[in-house]
Structure formats: structure tokens, C-alpha cells
N, C-alpha and C positions, 0 to 999 in steps of 0.2 A: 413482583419481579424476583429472579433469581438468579445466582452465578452459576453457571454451567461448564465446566470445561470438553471438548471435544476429547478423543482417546490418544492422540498428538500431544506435543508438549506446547500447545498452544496455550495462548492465555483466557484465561474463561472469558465469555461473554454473557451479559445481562438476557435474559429471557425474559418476554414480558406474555406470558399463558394469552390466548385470544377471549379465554370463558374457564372458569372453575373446575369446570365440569370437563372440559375436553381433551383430547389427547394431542391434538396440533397445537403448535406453538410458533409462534413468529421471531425472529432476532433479528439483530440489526449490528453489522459495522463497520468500524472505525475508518473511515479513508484519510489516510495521512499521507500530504505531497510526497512526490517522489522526482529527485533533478536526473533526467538524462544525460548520461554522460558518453555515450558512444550510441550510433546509430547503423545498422546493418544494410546491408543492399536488399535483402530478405522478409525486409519490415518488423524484425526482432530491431527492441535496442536494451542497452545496459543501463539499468536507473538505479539512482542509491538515495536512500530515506534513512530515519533514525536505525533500521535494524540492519544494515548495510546493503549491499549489492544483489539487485537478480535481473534476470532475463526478462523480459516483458515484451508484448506485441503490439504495434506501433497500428494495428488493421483496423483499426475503428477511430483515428482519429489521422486527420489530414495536416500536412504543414508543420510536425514537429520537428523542432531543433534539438542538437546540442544546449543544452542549459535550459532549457523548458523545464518547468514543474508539471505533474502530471500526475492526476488520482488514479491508480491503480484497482481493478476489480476481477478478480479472478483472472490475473495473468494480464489481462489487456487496460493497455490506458484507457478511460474512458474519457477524461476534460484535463485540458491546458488551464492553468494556473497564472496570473502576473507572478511576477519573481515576491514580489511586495506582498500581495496576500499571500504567496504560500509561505514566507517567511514570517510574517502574524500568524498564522495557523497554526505554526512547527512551535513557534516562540508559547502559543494561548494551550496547545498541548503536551510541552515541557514543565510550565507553569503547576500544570492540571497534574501532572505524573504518568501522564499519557502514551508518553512519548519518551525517548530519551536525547541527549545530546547525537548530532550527528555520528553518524557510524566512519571508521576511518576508508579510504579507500580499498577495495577486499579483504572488509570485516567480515561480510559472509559470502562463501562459494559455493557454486552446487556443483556436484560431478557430473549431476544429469543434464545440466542445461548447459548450452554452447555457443557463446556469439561469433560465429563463423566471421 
């Protein structure tokens, strides 16, 4: 395996090569809870995790609230959370360095995204 960084100022991720030999490679990561704090008529809602606030879309999971925890994948929630695991989770990847302490309320904003 290896650290990779994307050309973003993201954070590198682990690469693990499929074969020695080959040019494809596989990655994997990190889904760290994310609590719902505003919910749109639109099926956008506002969620905030250790890196603070963003947009996210509510279409692929049914029944979410205000205060739900929720793993985030490329913009869309994919799974509801108990309040209790995702708070071991955040705690087990603070722990780890993984994560950081909660982000304050709009820690981060985007100009492009808008929760109508």
C-alpha cells in the first residue's frame, strides 16, 4: 500500500495496487457520521461532521430527521446512524487521529451549494 493524494488539497488516501504488475488500483474511504441539522422540502439537507457544514441529498434514504446521523457518499446519505454508534465512531476516529473534534456551526461554507 501507498499514500496518494488526489490534485485537491485533500487528504491522501491509502492505495492498495490489485497486482504488481498492473496499472488499476483500488481505494477505499473513510465514511465518518454526519448529524442533520436542517432539512429542505427539495430533499437537500444541511449536515455537519468533524470538517463542518455541507449540502447533502436526502434521495436515497427514506425517513430522515433533524438529528439523525448519517454516512455520507459522494453528496448523498446512504445509512441512518443510532445517535450512540455514531458517537463511538466519531469518539473511536478522534482517538485514531482520523478525525477531528466537531466543526463549530459554519465552519465550512460553500458558495456553490444552497439550501433553499
Amino acid at each position: 500500500m501507498r499514500p496518494v493524494t488526489a490534485q485537491s488539497d485533500a487528504a491522501p488516501r491509502w492505495v492498495l495496487p490489485l497486482h504488481p504488475d498492473s496499472l488499476f488500483q483500488c481505494s477505499m474511504c473513510l465514511c465518518v457520521p454526519e448529524r442533520i441539522e436542517e432539512i429542505a422540502p427539495n430533499g437537500t439537507a444541511r449536515a455537519r461532521g468533524p470538517e463542518g457544514e455541507r449540502i447533502i441529498s436526502l434521495a436515497l434514504l427514506e425517513g430522515v430527521s433533524v438529528g439523525d446521523y448519517v454516512t455520507v457518499q459522494s453528496g448523498f446519505a446512504i445509512r441512518r446512524h443510532e445517535a450512540a454508534e455514531a458517537e463511538k465512531v466519531l469518539a473511536l476516529l478522534r482517538e485514531a487521529g482520523l478525525a477531528s473534534q466537531p466543526a463549530p456551526k459554519n465552519a465550512r461554507e460553500s458558495t456553490d451549494e444552497v439550501l433553499p
